[in-house]
C-alpha positions in Angstrom: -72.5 -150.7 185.0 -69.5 -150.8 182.6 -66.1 -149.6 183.0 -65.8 -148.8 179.2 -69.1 -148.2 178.0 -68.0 -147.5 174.5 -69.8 -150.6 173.2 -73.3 -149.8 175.1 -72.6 -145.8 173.1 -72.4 -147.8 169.5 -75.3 -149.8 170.1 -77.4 -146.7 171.4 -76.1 -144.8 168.0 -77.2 -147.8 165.6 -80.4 -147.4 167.2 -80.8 -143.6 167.6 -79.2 -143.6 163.7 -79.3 -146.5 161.9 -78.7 -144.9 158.7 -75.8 -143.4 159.8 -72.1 -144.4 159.4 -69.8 -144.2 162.6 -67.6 -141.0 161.8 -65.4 -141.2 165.1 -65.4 -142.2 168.3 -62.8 -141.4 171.1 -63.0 -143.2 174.0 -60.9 -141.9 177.1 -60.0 -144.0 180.0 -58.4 -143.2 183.6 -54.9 -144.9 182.6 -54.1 -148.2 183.8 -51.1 -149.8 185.8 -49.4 -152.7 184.6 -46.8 -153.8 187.1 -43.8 -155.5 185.8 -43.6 -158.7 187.9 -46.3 -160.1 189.4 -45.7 -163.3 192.2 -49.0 -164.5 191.5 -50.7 -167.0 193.5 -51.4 -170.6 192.2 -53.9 -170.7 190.0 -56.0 -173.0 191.9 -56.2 -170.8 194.7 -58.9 -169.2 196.3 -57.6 -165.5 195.9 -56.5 -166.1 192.1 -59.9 -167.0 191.4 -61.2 -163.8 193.1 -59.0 -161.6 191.3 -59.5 -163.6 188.1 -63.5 -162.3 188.6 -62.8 -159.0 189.2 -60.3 -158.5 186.9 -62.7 -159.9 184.0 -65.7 -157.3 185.7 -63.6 -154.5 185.2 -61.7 -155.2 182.3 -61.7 -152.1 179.9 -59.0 -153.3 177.1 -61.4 -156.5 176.3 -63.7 -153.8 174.6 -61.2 -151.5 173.0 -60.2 -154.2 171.1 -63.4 -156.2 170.3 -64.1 -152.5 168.9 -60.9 -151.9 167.0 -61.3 -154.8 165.6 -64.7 -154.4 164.6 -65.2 -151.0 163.9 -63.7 -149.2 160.2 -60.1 -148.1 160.8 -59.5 -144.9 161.6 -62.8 -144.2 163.4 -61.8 -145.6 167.2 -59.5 -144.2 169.1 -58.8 -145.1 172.8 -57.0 -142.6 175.0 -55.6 -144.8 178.3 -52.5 -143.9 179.5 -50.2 -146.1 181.1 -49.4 -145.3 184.9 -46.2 -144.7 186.9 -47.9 -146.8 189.7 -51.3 -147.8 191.0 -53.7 -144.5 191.7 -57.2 -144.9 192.8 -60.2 -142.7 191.2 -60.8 -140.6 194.4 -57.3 -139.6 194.9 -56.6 -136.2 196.2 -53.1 -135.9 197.8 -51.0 -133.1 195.4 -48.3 -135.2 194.4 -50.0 -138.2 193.1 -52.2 -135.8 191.4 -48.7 -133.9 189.6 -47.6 -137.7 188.7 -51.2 -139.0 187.2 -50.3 -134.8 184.8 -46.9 -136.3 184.2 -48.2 -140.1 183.2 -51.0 -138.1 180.8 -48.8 -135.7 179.5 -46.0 -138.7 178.8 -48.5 -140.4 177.0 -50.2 -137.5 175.2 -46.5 -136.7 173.6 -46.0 -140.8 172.6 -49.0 -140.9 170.9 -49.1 -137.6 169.3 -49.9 -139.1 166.3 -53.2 -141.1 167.2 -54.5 -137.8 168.8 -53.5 -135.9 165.2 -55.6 -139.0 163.2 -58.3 -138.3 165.7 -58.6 -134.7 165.3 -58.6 -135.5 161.5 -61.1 -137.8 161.9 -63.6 -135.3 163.7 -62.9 -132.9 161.3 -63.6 -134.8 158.0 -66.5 -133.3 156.8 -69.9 -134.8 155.7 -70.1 -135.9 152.0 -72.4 -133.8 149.5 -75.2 -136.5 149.6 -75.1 -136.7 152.9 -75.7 -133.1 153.5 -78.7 -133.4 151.2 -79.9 -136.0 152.9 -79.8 -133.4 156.4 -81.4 -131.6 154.4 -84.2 -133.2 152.9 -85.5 -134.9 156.6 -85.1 -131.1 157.8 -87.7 -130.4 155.5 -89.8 -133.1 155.9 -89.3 -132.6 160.2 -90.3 -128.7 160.0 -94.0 -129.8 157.8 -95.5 -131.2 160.7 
């Protein structure tokens, strides 16, 4: 139901843990197309308001940055590359499919250093008290 359903995973983990501090989250989209003109119709106009719809329906950077804004800095991280052209989900022919590689692997190598913080991120590891803490409901879970 959500094109970035990073927002629906935090709430689910606040309720699954609510003890629990978010460590990281990663959150990798398909890449996205920004084209650079755009002769857009009037904004009065039927179409603009269709598209206007859509666009606000499938919008995945409105919840990357509700989340980077909300969430404790270096914890999120969002992965969407920026594409060559426009590519649909289900495409299949071999040379869009080498350009999406090249778009990812353009990216990957821009942002080197967000994919570095990340990997520091998920390897930080849990503090002494917290491990007690695993510890101590362990206990208490295996005297049933």
């Amino acid at each position: 139901m959500m094109n970035n359903p990073t927002a629906v995973a935090v709430h689910e983990s606040k309720l699954l843990w609510p003890q629990e501090n978010i460590q990281c989250i990663i959150s990798i989209g398909n890449g996205r197309h920004i084209p650079f003109s755009y002769d857009a119709p009037t904004s009065t106009s039927l179409k603009m308001k269709v598209v206007k719809i859509v666009d606000s329906a499938t919008n995945t950077e409105g919840t990357h940055t509700i989340l980077h804004d909300l969430l404790p800095a270096n914890s999120y991280f969002r992965l969407n590359p920026y594409l060559s052209e426009p590519i649909t989900l289900d495409e299949n022919r071999p040379d869009k499919l080498e350009q999406l590689k090249t778009d990812a692997q353009m990216y990957m190598r821009r942002n080197e250093h967000k994919v570095l913080k990340a990997i520091a991120a998920l390897s930080e590891p849990r503090g002494y008290f917290l491990r007690i803490r695993d510890y101590l409901y362990l206990v208490r879970d295996l005297k049933w």
